[in-house]
ZASELO-693902 format. One record per residue (C-alpha): residue number from 1; residue in one letter; chain; y, x, z. Coordinates in steps of 0.5 Angstrom, whole numbers. Example, Ala and Ser with C-alpha at 12.3 -4.5 7.8 and 13.67 -1.06 7.14 Angstrom:
BEGIN
<1,"A","A",<-9,25,16>>
<2,"S","A",<-2,27,14>>
This chain:
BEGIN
<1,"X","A",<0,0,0>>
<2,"X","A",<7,2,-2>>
<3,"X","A",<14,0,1>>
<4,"X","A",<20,1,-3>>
<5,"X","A",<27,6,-1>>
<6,"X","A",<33,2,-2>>
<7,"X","A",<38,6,-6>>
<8,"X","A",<44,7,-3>>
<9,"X","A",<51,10,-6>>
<10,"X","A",<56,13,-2>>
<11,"X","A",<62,15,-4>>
<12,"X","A",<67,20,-1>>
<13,"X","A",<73,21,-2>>
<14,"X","A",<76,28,1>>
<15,"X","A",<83,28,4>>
<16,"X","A",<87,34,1>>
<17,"X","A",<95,34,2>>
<18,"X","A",<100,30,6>>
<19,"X","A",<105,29,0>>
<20,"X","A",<103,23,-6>>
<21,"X","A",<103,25,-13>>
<22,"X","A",<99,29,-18>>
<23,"X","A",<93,34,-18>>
<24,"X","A",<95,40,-23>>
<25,"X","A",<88,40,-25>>
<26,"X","A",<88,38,-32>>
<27,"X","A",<86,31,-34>>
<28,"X","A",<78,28,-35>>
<29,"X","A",<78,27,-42>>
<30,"X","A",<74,21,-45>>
<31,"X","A",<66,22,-43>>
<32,"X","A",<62,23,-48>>
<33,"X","A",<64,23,-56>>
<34,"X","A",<70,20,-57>>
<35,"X","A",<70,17,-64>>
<36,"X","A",<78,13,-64>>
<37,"X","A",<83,15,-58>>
<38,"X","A",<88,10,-59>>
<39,"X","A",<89,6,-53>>
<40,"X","A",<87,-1,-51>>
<41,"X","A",<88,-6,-45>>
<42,"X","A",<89,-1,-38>>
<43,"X","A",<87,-6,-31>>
<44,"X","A",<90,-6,-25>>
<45,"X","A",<85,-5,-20>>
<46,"X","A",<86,-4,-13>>
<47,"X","A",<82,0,-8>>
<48,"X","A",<83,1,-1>>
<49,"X","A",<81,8,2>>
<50,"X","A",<82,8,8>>
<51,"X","A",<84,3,13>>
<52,"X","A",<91,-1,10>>
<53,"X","A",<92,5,5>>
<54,"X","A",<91,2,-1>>
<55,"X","A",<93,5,-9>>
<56,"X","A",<91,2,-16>>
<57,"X","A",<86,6,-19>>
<58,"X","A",<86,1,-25>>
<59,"X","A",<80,0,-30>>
<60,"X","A",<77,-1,-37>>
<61,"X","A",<74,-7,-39>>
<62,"X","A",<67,-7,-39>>
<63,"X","A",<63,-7,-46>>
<64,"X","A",<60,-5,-53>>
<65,"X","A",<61,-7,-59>>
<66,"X","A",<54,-9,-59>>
<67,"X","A",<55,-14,-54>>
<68,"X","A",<64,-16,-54>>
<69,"X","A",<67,-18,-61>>
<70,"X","A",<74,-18,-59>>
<71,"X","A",<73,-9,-58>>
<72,"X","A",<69,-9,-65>>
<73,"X","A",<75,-7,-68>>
<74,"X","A",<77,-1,-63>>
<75,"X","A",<69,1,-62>>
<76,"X","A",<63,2,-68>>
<77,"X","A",<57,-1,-66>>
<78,"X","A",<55,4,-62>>
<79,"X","A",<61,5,-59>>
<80,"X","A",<64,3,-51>>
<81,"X","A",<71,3,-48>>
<82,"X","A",<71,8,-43>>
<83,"X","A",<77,11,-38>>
<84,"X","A",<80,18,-38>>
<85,"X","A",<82,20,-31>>
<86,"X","A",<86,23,-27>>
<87,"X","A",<85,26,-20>>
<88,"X","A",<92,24,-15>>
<89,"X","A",<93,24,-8>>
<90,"X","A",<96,18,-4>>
<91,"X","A",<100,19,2>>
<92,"X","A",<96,15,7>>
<93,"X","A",<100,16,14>>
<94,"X","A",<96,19,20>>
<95,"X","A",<90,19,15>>
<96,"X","A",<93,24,11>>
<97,"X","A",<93,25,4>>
<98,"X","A",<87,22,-1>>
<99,"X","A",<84,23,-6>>
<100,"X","A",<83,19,-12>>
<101,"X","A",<81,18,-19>>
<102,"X","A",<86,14,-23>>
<103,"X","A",<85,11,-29>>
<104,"X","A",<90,14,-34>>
<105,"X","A",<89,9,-41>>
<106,"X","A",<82,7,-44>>
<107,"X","A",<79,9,-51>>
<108,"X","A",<72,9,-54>>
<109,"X","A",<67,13,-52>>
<110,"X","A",<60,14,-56>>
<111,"X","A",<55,12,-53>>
<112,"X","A",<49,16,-52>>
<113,"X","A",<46,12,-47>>
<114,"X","A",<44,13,-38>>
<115,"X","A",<42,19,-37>>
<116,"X","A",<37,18,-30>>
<117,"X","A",<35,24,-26>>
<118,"X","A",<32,25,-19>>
<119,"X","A",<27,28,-14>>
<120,"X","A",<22,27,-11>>
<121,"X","A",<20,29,-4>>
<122,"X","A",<16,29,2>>
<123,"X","A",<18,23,7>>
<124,"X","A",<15,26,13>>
<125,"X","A",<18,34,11>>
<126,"X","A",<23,32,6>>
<127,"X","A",<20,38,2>>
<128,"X","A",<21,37,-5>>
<129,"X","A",<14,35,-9>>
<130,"X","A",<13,38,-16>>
<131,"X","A",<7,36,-21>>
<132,"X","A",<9,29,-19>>
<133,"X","A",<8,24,-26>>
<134,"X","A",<14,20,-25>>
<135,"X","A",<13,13,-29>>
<136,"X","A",<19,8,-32>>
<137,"X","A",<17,2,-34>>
<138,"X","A",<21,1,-40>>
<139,"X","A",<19,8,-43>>
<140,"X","A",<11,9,-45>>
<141,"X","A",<10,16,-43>>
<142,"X","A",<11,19,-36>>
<143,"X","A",<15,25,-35>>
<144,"X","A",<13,30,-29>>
<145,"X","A",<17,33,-25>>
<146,"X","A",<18,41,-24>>
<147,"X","A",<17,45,-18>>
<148,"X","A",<23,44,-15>>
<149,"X","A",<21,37,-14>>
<150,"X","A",<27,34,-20>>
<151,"X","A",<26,30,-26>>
<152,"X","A",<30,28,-32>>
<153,"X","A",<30,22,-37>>
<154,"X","A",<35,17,-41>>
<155,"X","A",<35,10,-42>>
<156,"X","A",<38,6,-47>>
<157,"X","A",<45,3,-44>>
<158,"X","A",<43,-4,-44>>
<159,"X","A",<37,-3,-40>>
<160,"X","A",<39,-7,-33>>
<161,"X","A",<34,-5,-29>>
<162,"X","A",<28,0,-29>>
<163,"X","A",<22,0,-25>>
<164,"X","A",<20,7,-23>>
<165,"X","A",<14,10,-19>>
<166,"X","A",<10,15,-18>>
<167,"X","A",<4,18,-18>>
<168,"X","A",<0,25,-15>>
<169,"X","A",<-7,26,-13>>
<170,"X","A",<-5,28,-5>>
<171,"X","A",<0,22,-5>>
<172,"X","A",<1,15,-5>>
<173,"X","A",<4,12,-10>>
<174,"X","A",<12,10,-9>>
<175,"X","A",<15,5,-12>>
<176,"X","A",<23,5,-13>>
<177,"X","A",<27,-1,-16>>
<178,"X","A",<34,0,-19>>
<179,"X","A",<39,-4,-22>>
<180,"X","A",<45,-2,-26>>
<181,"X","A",<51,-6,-28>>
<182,"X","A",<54,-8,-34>>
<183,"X","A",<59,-3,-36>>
<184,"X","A",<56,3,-32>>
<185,"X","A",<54,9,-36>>
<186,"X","A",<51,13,-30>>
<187,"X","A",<48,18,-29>>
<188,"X","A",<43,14,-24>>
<189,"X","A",<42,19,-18>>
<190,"X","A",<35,17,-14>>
<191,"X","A",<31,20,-9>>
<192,"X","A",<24,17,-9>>
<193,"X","A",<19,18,-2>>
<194,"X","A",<12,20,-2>>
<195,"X","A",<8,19,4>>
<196,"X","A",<2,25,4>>
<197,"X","A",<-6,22,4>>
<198,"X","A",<-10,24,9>>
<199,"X","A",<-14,30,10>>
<200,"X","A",<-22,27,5>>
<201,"X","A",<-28,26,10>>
<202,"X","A",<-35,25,6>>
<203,"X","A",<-40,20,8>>
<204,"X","A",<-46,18,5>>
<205,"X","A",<-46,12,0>>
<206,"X","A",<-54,9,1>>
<207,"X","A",<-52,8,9>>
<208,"X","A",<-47,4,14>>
<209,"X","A",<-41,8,16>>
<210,"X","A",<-36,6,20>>
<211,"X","A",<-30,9,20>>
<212,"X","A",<-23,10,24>>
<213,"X","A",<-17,8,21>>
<214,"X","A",<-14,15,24>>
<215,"X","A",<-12,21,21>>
<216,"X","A",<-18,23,23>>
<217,"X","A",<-23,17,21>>
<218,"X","A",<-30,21,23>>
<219,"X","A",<-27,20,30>>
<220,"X","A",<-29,13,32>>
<221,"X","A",<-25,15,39>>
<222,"X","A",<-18,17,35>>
<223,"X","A",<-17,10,32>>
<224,"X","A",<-15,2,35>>
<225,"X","A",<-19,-1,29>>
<226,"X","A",<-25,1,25>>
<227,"X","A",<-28,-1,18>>
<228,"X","A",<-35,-2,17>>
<229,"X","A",<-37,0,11>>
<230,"X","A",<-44,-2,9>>
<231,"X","A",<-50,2,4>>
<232,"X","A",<-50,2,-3>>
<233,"X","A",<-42,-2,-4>>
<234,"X","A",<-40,3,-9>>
<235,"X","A",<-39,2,-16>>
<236,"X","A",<-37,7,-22>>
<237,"X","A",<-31,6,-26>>
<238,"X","A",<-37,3,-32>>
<239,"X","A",<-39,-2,-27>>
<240,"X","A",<-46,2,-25>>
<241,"X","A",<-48,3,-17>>
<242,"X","A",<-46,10,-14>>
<243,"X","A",<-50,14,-10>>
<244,"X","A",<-48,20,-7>>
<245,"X","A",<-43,22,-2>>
<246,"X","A",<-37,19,-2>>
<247,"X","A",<-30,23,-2>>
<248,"X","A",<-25,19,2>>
<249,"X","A",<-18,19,4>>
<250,"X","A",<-17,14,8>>
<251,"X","A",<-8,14,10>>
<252,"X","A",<-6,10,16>>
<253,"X","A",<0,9,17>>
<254,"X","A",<3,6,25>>
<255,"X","A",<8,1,24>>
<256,"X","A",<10,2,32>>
<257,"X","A",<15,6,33>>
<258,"X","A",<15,14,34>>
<259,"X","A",<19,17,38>>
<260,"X","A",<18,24,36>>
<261,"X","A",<21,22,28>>
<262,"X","A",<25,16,31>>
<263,"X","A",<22,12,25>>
<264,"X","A",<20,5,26>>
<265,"X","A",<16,3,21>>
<266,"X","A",<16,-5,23>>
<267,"X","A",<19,-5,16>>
<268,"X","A",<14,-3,12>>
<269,"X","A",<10,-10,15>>
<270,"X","A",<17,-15,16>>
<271,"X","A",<16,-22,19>>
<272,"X","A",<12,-27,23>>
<273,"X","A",<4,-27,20>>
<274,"X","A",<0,-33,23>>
<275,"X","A",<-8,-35,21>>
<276,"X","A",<-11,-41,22>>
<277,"X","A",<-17,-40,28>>
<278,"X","A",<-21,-46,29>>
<279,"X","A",<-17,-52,30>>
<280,"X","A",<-11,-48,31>>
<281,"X","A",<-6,-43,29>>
<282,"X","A",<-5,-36,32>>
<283,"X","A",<-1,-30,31>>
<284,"X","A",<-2,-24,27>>
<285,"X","A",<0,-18,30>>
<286,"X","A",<0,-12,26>>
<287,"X","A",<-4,-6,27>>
<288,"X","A",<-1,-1,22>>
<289,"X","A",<-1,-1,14>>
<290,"X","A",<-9,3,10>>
<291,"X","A",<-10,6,4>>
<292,"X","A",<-17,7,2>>
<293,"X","A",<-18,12,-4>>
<294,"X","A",<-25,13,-6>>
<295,"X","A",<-28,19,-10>>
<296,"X","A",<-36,21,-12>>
<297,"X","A",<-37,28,-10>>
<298,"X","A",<-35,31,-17>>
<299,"X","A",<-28,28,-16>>
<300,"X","A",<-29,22,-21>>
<301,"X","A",<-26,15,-18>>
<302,"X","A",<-30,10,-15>>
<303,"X","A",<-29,3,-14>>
<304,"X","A",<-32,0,-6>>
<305,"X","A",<-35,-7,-10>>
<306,"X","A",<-37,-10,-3>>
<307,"X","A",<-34,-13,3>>
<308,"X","A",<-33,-9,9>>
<309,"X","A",<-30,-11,16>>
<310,"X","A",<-25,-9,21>>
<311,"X","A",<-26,-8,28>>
<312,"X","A",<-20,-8,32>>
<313,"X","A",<-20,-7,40>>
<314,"X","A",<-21,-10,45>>
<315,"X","A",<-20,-18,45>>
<316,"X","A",<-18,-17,38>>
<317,"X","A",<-22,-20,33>>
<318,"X","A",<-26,-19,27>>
<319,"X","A",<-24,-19,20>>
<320,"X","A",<-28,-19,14>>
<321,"X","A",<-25,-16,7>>
């Protein structure tokens, strides 16, 4: 199981000087390929930056050629209005000076489409994880990652959200969904979390087994709750019966509260669960989410095709999956 990372966006505006005016830092130029240079409509658009302090950053409007008739005159069909800035400093009193990008006039940029890029890491270790495949759901071919963990791909502009997940053989595979508004032209920066399978143990197929789910699951004492496979529930990918020793890795993750990592995985289960038991309904309370990832002994995938039970501690029940 998978749990999604929120993708957050924090912009951060650095004071510099006490007086207002202009940077002597030359102007931003249009982005990308600038195709015609006259000027169209500028907005005004205001923006608080630090408490009352306000300024008008100003704006363009939003579209493409492909999309808006009114700029079709201005813009080719591949083209979009785009803004060229400047960096200025507004006096904000106590707060000092701030730091702003105004929007000088409006012209038409090529477009090349979002360029996306972003790394992929290790959530217990914030390490960053190479040879990882990174899927998009709207492009047929993965890409993977470097040995710094990064990754780098481009999108077509008109694409409003991408899925996007991964996936490496000693992690879980992490799931990240990103919109992007209309007019916006990137790059999209993502971070995306891998949690770290377990360790493997090996049993064998053709005999019950029980298993904790722990980090240790040959350890029946390491666990609250156990799983009861029975002999001979596996199958190959063709469907045949499977009997040999079994690889498995089984990744439990505790939904309590840790207090050495100060993470609560409470929302990795959000929200009240109840289960019908006899004549009445009964809370479910969680005990942690589990991942199973069974191989044969030469590595190949193998598929569990019968039910197993779950045992919990005392004065829990059994449930059967």
């Amino acid at each position: 199981m998978q749990f999604g990372i929120a993708l957050c966006v924090i912009i951060v505006v650095m004071a510099s000087s006490l007086t207002e005016g202009r940077r002597t830092t030359p102007s931003t130029p249009l982005r990308n390929e600038i195709e015609r240079t006259e000027p169209t409509e500028r907005l005004s658009q205001m923006r608080t930056l630090v408490g009352t302090c306000k300024v008008d950053i100003g704006t363009c409007p939003i579209g493409s050629s492909s999309t808006f008739r009114k700029i079709s005159e201005f813009c080719s069909d591949d083209g979009y209005i785009c803004a060229e800035t400047e960096t200025r400093i507004k006096d904000c009193g106590q707060f000092g000076g701030i730091s702003y990008e105004y929007v000088k006039r409006c012209g038409c940029c090529k477009d090349t489409g979002i360029v996306v890029t972003g790394v992929v890491k290790d959530q217990s270790t914030n390490d960053r994880v190479g040879k990882t495949l990174v899927f998009f759901d709207i492009q047929e071919r993965p890409i993977a990652t470097d040995v710094n963990g990064t990754f780098r791909t481009t999108i077509e502009s008109r694409v409003r959200r991408v899925v996007i997940r991964t996936k490496n053989r000693n992690y879980l595979e992490a799931v990240k969904v990103v919109d992007i508004p209309e007019g916006f032209r990137g790059p999209v920066e993502v971070e995306l979390f891998v949690i770290r399978k377990s360790n493997p143990v090996k049993f064998d197929s053709t005999v019950n087994t029980v298993l904790s789910l722990s980090n240790n699951p040959l350890d029946l004492k390491a666990g609250r709750t156990f799983v009861e496979i029975q002999a001979n529930s596996f199958i190959n990918r063709q469907g045949k019966p499977y009997k040999g020793n079994v690889i498995a890795r089984i990744t439990f993750i505790d939904t309590e509260y840790n207090p050495d990592t100060e993470i609560n995985y409470d929302t990795v289960a959000p929200g009240v669960f109840q289960t019908a038991v006899k004549n009445s309904v009964e809370p479910l309370i969680s005990e942690g989410e589990v991942s199973f990832n069974f191989e044969s002994a030469d590595g190949k995938e193998i598929i569990l095709s019968a039910p197993v039970t779950f045992t919990g501690r005392k004065d829990y029940k059994s449930l059967e999956a």
